[in-house]
C-alpha positions as CSV (number, residue, x, y, z in Angstrom):
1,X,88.1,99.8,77.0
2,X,89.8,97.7,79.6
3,X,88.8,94.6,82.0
4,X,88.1,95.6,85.6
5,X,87.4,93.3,88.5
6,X,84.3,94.3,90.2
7,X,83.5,94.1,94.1
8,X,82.3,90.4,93.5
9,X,85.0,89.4,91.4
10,X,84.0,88.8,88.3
11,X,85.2,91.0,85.5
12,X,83.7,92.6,82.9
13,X,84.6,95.2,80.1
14,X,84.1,99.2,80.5
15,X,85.0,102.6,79.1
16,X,86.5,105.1,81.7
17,X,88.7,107.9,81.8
18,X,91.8,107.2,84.0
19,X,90.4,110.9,86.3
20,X,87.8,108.3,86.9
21,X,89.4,105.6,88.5
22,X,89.2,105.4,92.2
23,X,91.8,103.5,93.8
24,X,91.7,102.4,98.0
25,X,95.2,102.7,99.5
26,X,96.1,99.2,101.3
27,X,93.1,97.5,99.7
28,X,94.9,94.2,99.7
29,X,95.7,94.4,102.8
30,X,92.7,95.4,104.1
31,X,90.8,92.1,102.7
32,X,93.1,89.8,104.3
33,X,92.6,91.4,107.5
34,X,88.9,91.0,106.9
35,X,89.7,87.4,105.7
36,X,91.2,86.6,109.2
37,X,88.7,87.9,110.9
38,X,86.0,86.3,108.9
39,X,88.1,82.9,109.8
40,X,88.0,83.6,113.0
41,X,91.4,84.9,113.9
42,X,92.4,85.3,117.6
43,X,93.0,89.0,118.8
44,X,95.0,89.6,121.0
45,X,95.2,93.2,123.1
46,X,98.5,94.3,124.0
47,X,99.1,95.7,127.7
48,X,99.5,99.5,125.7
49,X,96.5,98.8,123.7
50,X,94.3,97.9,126.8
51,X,95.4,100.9,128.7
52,X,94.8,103.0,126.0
53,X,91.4,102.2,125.0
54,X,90.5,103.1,128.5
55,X,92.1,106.5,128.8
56,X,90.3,106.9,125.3
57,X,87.3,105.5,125.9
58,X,87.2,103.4,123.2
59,X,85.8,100.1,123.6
60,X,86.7,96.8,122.6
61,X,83.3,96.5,120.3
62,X,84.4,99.8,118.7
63,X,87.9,98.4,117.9
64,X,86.6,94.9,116.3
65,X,83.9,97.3,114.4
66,X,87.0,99.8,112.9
67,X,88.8,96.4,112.1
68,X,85.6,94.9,110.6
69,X,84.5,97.5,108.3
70,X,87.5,100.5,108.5
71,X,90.6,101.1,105.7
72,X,93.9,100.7,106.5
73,X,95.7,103.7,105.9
74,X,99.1,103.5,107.1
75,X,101.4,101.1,106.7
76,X,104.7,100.5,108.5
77,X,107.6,97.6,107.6
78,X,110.2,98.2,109.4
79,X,113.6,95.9,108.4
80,X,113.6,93.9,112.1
81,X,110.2,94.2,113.5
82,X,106.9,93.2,112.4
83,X,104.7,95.3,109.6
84,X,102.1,97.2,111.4
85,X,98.9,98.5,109.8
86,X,96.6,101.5,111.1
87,X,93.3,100.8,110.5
88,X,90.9,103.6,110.6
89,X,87.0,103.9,110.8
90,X,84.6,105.8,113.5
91,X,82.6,104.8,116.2
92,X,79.0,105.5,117.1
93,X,79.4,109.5,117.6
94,X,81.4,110.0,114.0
95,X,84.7,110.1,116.1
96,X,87.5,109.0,113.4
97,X,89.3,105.6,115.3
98,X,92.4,104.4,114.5
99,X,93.6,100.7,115.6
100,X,97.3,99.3,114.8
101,X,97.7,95.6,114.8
102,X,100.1,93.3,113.3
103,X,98.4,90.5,111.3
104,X,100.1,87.0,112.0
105,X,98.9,84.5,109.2
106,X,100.7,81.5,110.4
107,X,98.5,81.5,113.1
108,X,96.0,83.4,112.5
109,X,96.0,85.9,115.3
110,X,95.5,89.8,115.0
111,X,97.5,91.8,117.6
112,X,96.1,95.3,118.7
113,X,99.2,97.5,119.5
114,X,97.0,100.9,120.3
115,X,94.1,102.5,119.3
116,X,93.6,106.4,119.5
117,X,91.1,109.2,118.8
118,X,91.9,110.9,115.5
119,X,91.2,114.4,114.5
């Protein structure tokens, strides 16, 4: 038996085999992206992002819709720049969407840095 968290965090007692256990990559990171948002963190479109959602035809209400509800399932930190995260999630057609941003907490502003058609 061991205490799990459930979706509304409470906890509560179970039985489970560890095969049964389903774990989301990035989950942390993907609520306090959904945190900002729900705060109303700015976005802010890069020049590269903006170009590229139009020679993708992705649209703007696609990308806050990926960021809203997709999982983040990349993550890169590199040791001088800032942490970027690729969220993925699909549009209308079933078309997998991926959107990297960089999530600045201090002041609350979500920068797109591309978004792209996945296979």
């Amino acid at each position: 038996m061991r205490e799990v968290t459930t979706l509304d965090g409470t906890s509560k007692n179970t039985y489970f085999h560890d095969e049964d256990l389903i774990t989301v990559p990035h989950d942390a990171e993907r609520r306090r992206l959904q945190n900002a948002i729900a705060q109303g963190a700015r976005i802010v479109w890069t020049d590269h992002a903006r170009e590229r959602s139009r020679e993708r035809h992705i649209s703007k209400l696609i990308t806050q819709r990926v960021l809203r509800c997709g999982n983040i399932d990349q993550i890169e930190a590199p040791l001088d720049g800032d942490e970027t995260w690729r969220v993925v999630g699909t549009d209308n057609d079933g078309r997998r969407i991926g959107v990297v941003v960089t999530l600045k907490e201090d002041v609350c502003v979500i920068r797109i840095i591309t978004v792209m058609a996945l296979r």
